[in-house]
Every structure is written in C-alpha cells, then in structure tokens.
N, C-alpha and C positions, 0 to 999 in steps of 0.2 A: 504494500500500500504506500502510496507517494507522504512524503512526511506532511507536505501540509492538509493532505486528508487525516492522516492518522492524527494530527495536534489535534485539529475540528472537530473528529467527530472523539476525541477523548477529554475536549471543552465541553461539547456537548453531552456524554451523558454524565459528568458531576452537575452540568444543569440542570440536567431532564431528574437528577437524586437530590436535586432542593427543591423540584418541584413534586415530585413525588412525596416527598418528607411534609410538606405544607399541604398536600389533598390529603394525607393522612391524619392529618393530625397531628405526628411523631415529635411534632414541635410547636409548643403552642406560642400565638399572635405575640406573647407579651416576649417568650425567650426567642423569638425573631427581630423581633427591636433594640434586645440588648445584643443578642450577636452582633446585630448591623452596628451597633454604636462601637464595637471593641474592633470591628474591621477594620473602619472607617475612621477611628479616632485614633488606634492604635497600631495594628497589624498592617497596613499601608503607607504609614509613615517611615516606621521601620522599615517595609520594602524600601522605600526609595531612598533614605535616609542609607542604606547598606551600598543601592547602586551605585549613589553618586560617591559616595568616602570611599569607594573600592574603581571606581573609572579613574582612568588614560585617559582625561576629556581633551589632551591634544593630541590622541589619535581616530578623533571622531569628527565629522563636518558638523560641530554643535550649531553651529550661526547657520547652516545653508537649511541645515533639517528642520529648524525649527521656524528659518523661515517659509521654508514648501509647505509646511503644515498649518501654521499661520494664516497664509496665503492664501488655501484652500479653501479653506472655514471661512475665512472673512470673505473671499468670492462667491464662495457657494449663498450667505447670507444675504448680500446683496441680490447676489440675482433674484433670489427667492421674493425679497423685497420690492424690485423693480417690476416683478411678475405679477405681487400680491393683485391690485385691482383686475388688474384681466382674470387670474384664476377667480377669485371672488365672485365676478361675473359670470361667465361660462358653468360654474359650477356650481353656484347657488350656495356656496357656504358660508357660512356665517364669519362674521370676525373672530369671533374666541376662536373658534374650528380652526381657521387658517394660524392662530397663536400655537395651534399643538403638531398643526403641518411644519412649523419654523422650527418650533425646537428639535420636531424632532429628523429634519433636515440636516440641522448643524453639529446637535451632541452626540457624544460618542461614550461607547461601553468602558469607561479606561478601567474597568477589572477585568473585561475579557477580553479586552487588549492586551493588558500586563501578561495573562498567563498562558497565550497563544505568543507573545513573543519571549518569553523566559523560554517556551519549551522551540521553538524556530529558530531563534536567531541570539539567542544566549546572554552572557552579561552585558557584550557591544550593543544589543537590543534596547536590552532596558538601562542602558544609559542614554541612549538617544530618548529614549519614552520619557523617562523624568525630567529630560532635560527639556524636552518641550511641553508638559502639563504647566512649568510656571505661568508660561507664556497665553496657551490654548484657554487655562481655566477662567482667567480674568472677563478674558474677550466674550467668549460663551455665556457667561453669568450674567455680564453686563448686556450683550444683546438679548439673552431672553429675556430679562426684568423689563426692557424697555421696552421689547415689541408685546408683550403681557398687557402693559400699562397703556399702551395705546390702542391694543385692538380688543381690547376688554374692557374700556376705560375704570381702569380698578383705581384707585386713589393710591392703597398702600401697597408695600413690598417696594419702598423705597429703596435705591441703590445705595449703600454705603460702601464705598472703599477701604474703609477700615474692617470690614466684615470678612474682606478678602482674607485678609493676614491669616484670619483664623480656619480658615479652610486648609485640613491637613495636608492637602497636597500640595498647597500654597508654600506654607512654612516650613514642610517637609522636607522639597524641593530646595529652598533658601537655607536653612539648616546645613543640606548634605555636600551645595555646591560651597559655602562659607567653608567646610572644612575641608573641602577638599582643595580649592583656592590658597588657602591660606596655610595649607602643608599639617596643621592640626594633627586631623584624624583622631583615632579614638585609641584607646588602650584597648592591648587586643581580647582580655574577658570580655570588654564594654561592646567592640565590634560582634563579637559572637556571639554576645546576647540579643545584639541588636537584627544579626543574621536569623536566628532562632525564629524571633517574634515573627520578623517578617515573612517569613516562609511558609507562615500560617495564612496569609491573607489570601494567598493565590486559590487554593482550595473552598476558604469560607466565603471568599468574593462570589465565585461562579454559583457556590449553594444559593446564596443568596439572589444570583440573578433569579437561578429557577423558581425558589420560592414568590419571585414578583411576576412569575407569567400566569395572565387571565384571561387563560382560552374563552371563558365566557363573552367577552365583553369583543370578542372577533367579530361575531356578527357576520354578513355580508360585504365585504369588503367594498367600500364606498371610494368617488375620485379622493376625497382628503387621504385618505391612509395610501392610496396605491402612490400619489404625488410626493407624499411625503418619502415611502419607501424608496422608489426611483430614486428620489433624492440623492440620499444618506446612502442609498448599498450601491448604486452607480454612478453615477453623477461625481459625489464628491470625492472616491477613489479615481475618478477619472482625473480629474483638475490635480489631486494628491501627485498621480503620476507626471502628468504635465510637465507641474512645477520640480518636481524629483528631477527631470529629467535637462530644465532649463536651468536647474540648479547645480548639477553635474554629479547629482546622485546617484549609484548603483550599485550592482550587485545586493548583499544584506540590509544595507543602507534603504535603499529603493524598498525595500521588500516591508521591511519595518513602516517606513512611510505609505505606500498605500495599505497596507493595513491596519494602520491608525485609522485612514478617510474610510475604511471600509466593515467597519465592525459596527452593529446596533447601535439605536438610541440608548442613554443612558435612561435608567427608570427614575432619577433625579426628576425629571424634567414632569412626570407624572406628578411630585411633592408640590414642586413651583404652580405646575398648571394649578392642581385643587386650592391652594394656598389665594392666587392671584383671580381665581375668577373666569379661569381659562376653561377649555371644553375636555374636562380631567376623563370623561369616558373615554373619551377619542384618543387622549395621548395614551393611556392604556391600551387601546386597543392597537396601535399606532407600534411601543411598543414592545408588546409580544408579537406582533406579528412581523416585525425585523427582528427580532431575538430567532424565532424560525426559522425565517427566510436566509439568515445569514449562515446556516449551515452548506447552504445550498451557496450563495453568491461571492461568500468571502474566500471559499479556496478557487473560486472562478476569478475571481478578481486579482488572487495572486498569482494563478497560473497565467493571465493574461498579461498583466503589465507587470511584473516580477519575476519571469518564470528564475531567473538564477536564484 
C-alpha cells in the first residue's frame, strides 16, 4: 500500500474509534470536554514546543513555506469574499449560511494535519507545520470573527488581539522558536518530559476529531456545503501548490505544504459559528462531511501535486 494511503487510512480509523467511542457512550459528554481541554491546552503545546527546541530551522525554507501557506489562505479568502454576492444570489443562501461556507473554506484540521505529517514527512514536517501555525492562526481567527460579525450582524465576539497570545499554538509556537533562537533549549529530563507529553496529543487529537462527527446533521447535501467543500479539499491545495511551486518548494517541503491546504475544516469553526450567530447546523454538517470526504481527496491531492 503507497505510504500516503497507508498514513490516511491509519488517520482514519483512530477517527472512525472517537467516533465510535462517543455513539457509545464509552465516554461521556463531560470527560470529552476535559480531554479536549488537556489536548489542547497541554499535549499540543508540548508537540510543538519539542519541534521547534529540536529543528535545524536553517535547514528549512521557514520564510518561503510559511509564506505559500499564508498566501493560500488569504487568496482562497478573498476570493471566497469577492464571490460572496453572486453565490448568495444564485443560491439562495442566507448570510449566516454563506458565514459557515467561509470558515469552512479557509480553516484547517491542524491535529490531522500534525499526525499525517509526523507519520509522512517526519520531524522536517513538523517543523515547517509549527513554524507556520504562528502565522496561519492569527489570520484565520481574525477573518472569521469578522466575516461572523458582518454577515450575521452579531454585535459580540469582538476581536481582541491580546486573546491571541493565549491561544496555545500561538504561545507554543513563540515559546519553542525563542529557545530555539536564542540557543537556550531545555535541560535534557525537561526536553523529555516535554517529548513524552506531546506524543500524547497526536492520538487524542484525531479521537477527538471522531468524537465531533455528526453524521446526523448530513442531511442532503445542499450548494452551501458542496461550495464550501470544493473549496477547502480542492481549491485551496491547488493555490497551496501554486505558490509551493512559485516559491521554489519541493520534494517533502511541497508535500507538507499542500497538505496543510488540503486536510478538513477544523470543528473550531463549529464553536465560533454557535457562539456568533452563525448557521452552527450547516458548519457541522459542513464539517463532517470534509472530515469524510478527505479520506478520499487528501491522498489525491498528494498524489497529484506532490507525488515525491
């Protein structure tokens, strides 16, 4: 079996066993929330906190990758943007609706990112991945609060910048490169604790995607969700490559970068939507049905424009 099937479909079923684990029961609602908070506050810090203290960051294109990626995301946004009134017309969707088409155009799975590129493309991988989350997360956060508050006209979910800071992959990210910049590093019990914790995220990340798929809420698949899919699982690996390629990225490099553009919406984007006013069925249904669909597109996508 070709390695990027065999990563995919061994992403896939720790997914398809958090989501089994949550139709069962085996795990109830409450100890779903505290896992997600000990992933997400703690176990992926750690990941990235070990990549960046343990990267060569001058044997990597950190500036080109992070701007192909960048690049991508903020092109893909616009256009999206530029499109809104024509698709709104033609398809009779509402504003909120089109708020859950965006996000989930633009965001991306960064735990099923992480653990398709740990197991692909190694620690060079996930040094380029954290090295572009600084950058991605900001941008992302800050275009969906804004196109939320405009096409939902929700008053709150104001943007704060200082809110950033506290977003673990934010500080994470800033943490691992300060010590790694600045020759630091950690005492080596401290790095190997640090290795330990993180190790843990990659497995309970992906449980956690599955526990957030709701087949229910599939429905029929309507233009909003197929537009949005198109999006996110073609589209913006397509531009990803583009710019990979105008950027003079390749081989692994390439490979990591369209699979950034190329992996699921993140189920973040689900929180935001309910939160702000947004059409929170539709980003659910939005996506689980890219969470699926990208078994199928993501190792197409890297046989396509990555095949090395």
């Amino acid at each position: 079996m070709p390695p990027i099937i065999d990563s995919v479909s061994t992403i896939l079923l720790v997914t398809l066993l958090g989501w089994a684990m949550k139709q069962t029961r085996f795990v109830s609602e409450e100890q779903w929330n505290g896992f997600e908070h000990i992933c997400y506050q703690v176990f992926f810090p750690a990941l990235i906190i070990h990549a960046l203290v343990k990267a060569d960051l001058s044997s990597v294109p950190a500036v080109r990758f992070a701007g192909a990626i960048i690049g991508a995301v903020v092109l893909t946004g616009a256009l999206m943007l530029l499109a809104a009134p024509t698709v709104i017309r033609l398809t009779g969707m509402s504003r909120p609706a089109f708020s859950s088409v965006f996000q989930g155009a633009i965001r991306w799975n960064t735990f099923m990112a992480f653990g398709l590129v740990d197991r692909l493309y190694g620690p060079r991988g996930m040094t380029l991945i954290a090295i572009a989350l600084a950058g991605i997360i900001p941008i992302i956060n800050v275009a969906s609060v804004m196109v939320l508050r405009s096409y939902c006209g929700t008053p709150g979910g104001r943007f704060n910048p200082l809110g950033l800071l506290r977003n673990p992959f934010i500080w994470s990210s800033g943490v691992g490169l300060l010590l790694n910049l600045t020759g630091l590093g950690l005492p080596g019990p401290v790095l190997a604790a640090v290795d330990i914790t993180g190790r843990a995220s990659l497995a309970g990340a992906l449980l956690l995607v599955g526990s957030g798929l709701r087949l229910a809420d599939l429905g029929k698949p309507d233009a909003a969700l197929i537009i949005s899919s198109v999006v996110k699982l073609f589209v913006l690996p397509l531009l990803a490559a583009g710019l990979g390629h105008a950027f003079g990225l390749k081989g692994a490099d390439l490979g990591v970068l369209v699979l950034c553009g190329a992996v699921p919406t993140a189920s973040a984007a689900y929180i935001l939507s309910r939160q702000m006013g947004g059409d929170a069925p539709l980003m659910a249904a939005i996506t689980t049905a890219q969470t699926l669909a990208s078994a199928l597109t993501l190792p197409l996508m890297l046989l396509a424009l990555a095949p090395g």
